[in-house]
DSSP file (Angstrom, degrees, kcal/mol; ACC not computed):
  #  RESIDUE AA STRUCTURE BP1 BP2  ACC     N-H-->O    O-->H-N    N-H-->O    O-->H-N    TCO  KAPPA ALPHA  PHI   PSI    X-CA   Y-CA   Z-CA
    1    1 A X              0   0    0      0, 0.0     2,-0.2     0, 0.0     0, 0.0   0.000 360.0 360.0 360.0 149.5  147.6   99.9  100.7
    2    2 A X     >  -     0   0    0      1,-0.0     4,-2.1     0, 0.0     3,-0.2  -0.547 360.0-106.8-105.3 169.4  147.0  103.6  102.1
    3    3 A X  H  > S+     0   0    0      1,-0.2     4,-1.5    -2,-0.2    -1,-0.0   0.634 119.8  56.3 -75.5  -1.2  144.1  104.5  103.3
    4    4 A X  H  > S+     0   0    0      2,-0.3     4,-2.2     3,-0.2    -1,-0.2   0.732 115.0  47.1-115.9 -46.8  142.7  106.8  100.5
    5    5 A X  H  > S+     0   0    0     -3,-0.2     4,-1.9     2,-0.2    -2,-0.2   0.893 113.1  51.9 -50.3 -50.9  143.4  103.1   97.9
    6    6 A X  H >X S+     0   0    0     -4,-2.1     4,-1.9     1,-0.2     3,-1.3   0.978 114.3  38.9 -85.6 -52.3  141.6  101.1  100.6
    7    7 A X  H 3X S+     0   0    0     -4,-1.5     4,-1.7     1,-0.3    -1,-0.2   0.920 113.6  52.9 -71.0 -48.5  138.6  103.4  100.8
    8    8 A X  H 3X S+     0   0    0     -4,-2.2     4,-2.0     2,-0.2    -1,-0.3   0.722 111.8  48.3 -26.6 -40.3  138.4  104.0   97.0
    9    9 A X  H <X S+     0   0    0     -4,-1.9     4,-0.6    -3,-1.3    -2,-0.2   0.980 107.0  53.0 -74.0 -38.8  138.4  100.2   96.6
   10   10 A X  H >X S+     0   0    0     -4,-1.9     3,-2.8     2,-0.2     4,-0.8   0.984 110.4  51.5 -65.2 -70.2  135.6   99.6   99.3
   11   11 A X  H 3X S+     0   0    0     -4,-1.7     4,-2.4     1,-0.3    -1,-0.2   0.796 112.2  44.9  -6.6 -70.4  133.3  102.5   97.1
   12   12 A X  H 3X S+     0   0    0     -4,-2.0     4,-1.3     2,-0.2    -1,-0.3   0.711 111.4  57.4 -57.6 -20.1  133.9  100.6   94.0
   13   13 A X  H << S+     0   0    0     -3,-2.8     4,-0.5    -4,-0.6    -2,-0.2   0.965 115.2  38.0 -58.9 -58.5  133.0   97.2   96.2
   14   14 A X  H >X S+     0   0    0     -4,-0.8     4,-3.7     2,-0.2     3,-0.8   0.928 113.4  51.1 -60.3 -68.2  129.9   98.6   97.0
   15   15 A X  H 3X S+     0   0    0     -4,-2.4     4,-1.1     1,-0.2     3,-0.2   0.889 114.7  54.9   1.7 -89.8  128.9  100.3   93.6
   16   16 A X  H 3X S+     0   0    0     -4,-1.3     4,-1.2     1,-0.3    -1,-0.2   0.676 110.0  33.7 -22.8 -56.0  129.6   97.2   92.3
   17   17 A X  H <>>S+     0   0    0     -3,-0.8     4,-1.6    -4,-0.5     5,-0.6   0.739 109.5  66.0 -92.3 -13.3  127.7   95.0   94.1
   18   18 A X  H  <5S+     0   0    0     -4,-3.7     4,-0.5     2,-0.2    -2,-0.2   0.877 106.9  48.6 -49.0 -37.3  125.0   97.5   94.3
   19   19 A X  H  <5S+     0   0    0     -4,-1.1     4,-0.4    -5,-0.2    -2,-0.2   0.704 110.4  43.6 -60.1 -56.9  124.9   97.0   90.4
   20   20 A X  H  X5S+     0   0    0     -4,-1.2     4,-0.6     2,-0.2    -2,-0.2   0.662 112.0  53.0-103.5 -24.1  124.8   93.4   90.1
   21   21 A X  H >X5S+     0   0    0     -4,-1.6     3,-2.4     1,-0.2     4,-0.7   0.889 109.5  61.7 -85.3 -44.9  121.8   92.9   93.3
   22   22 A X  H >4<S+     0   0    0     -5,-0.6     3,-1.5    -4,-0.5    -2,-0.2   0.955  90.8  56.6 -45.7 -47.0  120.2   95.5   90.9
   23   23 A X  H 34 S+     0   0    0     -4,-0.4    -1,-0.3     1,-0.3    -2,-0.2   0.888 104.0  60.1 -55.4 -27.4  120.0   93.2   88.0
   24   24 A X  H << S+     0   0    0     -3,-2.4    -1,-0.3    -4,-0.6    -2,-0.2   0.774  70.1 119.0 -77.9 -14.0  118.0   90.8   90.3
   25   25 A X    <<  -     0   0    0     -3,-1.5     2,-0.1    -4,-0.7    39,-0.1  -0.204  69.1-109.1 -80.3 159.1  115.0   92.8   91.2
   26   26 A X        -     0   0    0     37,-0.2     2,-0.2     1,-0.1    -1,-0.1  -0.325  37.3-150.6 -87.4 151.1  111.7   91.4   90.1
   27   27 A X        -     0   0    0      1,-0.3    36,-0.2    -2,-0.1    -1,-0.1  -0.465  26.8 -45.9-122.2-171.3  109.8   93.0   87.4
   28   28 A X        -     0   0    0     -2,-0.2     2,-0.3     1,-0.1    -1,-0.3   0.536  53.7-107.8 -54.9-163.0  106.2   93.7   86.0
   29   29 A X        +     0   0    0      1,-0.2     3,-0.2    37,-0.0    -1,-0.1  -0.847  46.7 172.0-149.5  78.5  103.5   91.0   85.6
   30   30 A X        +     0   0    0     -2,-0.3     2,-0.3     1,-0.2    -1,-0.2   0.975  69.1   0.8 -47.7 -72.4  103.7   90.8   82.0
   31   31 A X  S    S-     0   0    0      0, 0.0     2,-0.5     0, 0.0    -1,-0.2  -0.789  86.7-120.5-144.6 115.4  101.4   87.7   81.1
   32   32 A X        -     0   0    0     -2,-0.3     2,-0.2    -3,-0.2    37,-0.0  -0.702  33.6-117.7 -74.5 145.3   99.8   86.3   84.5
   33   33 A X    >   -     0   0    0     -2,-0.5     3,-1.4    35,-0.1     4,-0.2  -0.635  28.0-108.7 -98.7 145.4  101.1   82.4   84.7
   34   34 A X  T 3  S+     0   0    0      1,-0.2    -1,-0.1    -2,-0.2     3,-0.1   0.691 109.0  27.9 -46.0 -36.8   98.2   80.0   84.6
   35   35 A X  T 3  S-     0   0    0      1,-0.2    -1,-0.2    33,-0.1    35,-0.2  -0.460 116.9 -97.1-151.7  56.0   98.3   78.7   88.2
   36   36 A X    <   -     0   0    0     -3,-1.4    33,-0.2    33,-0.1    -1,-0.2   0.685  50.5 -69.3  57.1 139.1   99.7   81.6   89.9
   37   37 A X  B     -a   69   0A   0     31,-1.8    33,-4.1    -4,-0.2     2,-0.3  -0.205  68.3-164.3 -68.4 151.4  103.6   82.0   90.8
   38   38 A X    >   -     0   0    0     31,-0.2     3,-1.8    35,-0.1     4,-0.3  -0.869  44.4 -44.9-141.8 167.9  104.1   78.9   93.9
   39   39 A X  T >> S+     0   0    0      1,-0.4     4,-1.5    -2,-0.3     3,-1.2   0.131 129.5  51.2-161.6 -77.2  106.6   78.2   96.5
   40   40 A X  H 3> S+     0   0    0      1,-0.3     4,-4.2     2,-0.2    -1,-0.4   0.646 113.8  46.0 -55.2 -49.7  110.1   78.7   94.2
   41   41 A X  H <> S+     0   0    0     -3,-1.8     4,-2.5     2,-0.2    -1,-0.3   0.864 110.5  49.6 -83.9 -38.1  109.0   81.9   93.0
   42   42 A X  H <> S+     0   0    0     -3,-1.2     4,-2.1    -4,-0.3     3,-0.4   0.976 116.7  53.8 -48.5 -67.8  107.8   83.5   96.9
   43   43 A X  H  X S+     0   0    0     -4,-1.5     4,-3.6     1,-0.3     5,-0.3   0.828 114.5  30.5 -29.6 -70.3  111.4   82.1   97.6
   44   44 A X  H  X S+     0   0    0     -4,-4.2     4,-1.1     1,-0.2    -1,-0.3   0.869 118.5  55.1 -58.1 -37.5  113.6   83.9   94.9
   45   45 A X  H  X S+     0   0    0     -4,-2.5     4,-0.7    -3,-0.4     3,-0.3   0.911 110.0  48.2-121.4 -64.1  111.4   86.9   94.9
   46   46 A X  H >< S+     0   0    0     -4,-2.1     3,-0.6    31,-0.3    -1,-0.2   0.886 112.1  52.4 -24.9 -53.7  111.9   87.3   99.4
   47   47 A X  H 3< S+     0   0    0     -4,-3.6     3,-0.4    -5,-0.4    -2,-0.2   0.840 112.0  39.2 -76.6  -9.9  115.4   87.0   99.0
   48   48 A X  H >X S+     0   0    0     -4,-1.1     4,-1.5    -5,-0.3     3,-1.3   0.628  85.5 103.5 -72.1 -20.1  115.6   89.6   96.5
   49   49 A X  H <X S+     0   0    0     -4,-0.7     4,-1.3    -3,-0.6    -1,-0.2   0.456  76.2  58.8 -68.5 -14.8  113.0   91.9   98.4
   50   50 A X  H 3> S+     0   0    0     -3,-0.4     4,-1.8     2,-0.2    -1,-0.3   0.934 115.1  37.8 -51.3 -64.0  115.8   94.4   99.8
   51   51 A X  H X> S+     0   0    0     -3,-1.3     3,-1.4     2,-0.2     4,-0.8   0.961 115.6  49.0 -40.1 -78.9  116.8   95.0   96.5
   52   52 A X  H >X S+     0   0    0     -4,-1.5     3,-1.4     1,-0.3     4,-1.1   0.808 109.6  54.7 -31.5 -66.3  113.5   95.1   94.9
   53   53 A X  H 3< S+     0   0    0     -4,-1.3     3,-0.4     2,-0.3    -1,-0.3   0.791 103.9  49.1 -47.1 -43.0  112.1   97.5   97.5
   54   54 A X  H << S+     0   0    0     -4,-1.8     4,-0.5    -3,-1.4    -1,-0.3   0.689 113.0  55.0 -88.3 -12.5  114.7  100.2   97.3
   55   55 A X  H << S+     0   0    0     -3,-1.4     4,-0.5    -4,-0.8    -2,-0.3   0.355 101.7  61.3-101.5  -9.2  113.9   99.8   93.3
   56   56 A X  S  < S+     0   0    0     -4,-1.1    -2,-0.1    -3,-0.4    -3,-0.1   0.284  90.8  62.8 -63.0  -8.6  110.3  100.3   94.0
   57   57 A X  S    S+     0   0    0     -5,-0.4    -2,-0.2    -4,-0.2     3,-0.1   0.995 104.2  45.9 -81.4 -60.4  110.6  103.5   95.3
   58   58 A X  S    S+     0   0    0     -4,-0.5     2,-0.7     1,-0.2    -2,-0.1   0.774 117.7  34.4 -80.3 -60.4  111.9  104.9   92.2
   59   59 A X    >   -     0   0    0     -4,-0.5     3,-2.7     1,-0.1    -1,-0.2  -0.765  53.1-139.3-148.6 141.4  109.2  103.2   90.0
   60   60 A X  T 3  S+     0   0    0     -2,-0.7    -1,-0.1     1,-0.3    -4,-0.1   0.384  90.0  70.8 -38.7 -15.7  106.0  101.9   89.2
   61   61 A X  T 3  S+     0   0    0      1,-0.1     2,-0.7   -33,-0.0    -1,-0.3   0.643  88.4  89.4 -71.3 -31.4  106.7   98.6   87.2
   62   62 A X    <   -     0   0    0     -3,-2.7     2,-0.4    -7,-0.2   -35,-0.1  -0.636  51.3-177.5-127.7 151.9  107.9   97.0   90.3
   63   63 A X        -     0   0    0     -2,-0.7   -37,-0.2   -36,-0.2   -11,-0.1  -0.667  24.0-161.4 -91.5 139.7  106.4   95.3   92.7
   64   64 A X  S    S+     0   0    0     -2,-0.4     2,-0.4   -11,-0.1    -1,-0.1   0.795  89.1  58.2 -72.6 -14.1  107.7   93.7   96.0
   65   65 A X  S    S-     0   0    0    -20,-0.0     2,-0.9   -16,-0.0    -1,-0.1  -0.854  79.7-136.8-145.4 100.3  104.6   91.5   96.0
   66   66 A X        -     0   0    0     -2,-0.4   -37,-0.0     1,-0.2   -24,-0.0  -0.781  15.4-169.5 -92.1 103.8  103.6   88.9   93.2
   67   67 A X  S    S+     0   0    0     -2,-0.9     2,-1.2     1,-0.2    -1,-0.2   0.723  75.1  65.6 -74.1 -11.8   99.8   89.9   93.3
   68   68 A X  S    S+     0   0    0      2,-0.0   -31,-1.8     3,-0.0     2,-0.4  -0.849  78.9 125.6 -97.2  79.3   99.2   86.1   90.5
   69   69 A X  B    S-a   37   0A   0     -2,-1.2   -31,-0.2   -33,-0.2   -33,-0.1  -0.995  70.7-116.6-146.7-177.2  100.2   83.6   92.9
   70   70 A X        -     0   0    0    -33,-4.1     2,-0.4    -2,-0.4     3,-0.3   0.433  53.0-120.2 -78.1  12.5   98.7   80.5   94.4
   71   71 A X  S  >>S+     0   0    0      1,-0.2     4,-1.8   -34,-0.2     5,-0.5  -0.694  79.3  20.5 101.0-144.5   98.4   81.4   97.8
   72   72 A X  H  >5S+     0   0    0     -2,-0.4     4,-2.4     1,-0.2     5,-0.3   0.933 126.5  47.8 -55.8 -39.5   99.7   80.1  100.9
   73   73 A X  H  >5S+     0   0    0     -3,-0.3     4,-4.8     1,-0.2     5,-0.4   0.947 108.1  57.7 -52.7 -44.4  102.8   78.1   99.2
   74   74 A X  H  >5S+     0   0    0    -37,-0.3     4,-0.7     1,-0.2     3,-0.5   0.919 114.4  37.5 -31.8 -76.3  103.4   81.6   97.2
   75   75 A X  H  X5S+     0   0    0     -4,-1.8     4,-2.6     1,-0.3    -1,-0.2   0.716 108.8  63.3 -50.9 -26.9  103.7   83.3  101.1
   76   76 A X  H  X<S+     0   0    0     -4,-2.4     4,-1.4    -5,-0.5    -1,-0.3   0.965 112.5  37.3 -71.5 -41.8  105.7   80.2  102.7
   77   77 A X  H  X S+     0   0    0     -4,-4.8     4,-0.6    -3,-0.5   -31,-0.3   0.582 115.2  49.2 -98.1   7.1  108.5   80.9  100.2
   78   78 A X  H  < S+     0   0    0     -4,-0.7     5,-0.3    -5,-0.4    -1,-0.2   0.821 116.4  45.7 -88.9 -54.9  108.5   84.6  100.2
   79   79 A X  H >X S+     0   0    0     -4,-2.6     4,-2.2     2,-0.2     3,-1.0   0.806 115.1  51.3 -58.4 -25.5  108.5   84.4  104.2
   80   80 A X  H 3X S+     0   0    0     -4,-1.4     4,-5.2     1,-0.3     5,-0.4   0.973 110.5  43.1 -92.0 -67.7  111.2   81.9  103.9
   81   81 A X  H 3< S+     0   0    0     -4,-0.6    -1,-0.3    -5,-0.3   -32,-0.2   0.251 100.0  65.6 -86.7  35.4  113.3   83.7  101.8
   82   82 A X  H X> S+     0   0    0     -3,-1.0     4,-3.7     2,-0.1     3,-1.0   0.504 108.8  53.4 -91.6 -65.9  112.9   87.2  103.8
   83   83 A X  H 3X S+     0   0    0     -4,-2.2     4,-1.3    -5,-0.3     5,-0.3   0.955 104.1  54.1 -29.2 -61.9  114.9   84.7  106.4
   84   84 A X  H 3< S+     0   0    0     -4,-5.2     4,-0.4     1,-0.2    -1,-0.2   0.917 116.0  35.0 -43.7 -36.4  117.5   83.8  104.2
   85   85 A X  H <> S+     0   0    0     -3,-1.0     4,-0.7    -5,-0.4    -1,-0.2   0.982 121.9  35.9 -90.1 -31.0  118.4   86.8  103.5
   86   86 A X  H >X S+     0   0    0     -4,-3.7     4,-2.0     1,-0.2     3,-1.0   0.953  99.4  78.8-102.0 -20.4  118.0   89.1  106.7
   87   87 A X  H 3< S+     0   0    0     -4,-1.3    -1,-0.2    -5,-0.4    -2,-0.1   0.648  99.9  41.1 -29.0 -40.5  119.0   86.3  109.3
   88   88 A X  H >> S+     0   0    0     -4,-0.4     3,-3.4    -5,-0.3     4,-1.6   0.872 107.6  60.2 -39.7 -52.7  122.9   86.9  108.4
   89   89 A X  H XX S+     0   0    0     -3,-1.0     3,-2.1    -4,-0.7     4,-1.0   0.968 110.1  45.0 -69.3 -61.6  122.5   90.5  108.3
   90   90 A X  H 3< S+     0   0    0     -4,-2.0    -1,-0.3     1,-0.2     4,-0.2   0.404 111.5  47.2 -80.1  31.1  121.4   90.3  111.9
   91   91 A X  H <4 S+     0   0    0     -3,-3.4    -1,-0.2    -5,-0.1    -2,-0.2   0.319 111.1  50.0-124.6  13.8  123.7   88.3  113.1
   92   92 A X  H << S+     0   0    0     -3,-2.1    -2,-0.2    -4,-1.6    -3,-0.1   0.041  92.9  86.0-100.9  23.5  126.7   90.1  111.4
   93   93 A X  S  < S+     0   0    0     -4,-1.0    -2,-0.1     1,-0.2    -3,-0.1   0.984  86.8  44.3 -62.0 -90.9  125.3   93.2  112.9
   94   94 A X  S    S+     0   0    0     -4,-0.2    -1,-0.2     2,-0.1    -2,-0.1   0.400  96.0  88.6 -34.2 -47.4  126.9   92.9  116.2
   95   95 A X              0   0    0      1,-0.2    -3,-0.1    -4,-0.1    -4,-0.0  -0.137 360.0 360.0-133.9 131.5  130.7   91.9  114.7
   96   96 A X              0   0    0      0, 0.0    -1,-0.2     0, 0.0    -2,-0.1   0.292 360.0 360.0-157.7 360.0  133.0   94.9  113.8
């Protein structure tokens, strides 16, 4: 592969997955749920929160932050899955 192929592919790599992490980000607070988003929802909603965050910038329907949830469980799985997600990045920081 030359180098001009190999860079071109890595651009479309990124695009790409830029694209599909897009699809994930959390959205409005149509309809509040009866007894507040709880542990599952902190979880998916942390690991997403890179995403989510750079798609908050841009607009006002989303939130990083599920203001209907039950409380501490809500925050254990939000914190939890902030871990998930940036523990890899910083420890494939260092490796080039």
């Amino acid at each position: 592969m030359t180098a001009t192929t190999r860079r071109t592919a890595g651009i479309v790599l990124v695009v790409g997955a830029l694209l599909l992490l897009g699809a994930c980000a959390a959205g409005p607070n149509v309809e509040a749920s009866p007894g507040g988003y709880g542990f599952w929802w902190g979880l998916w909603q942390g690991m997403i929160l890179p995403v989510t965050f750079i798609v908050s910038l841009f607009t006002d329907t989303v939130s990083i932050y599920e203001v209907d949830n039950n409380g501490n469980w809500y925050d254990v799985g939000f914190m939890v899955g902030i871990a998930l997600f940036s523990g890899p990045v910083i420890a494939l920081r260092g490796r080039g």
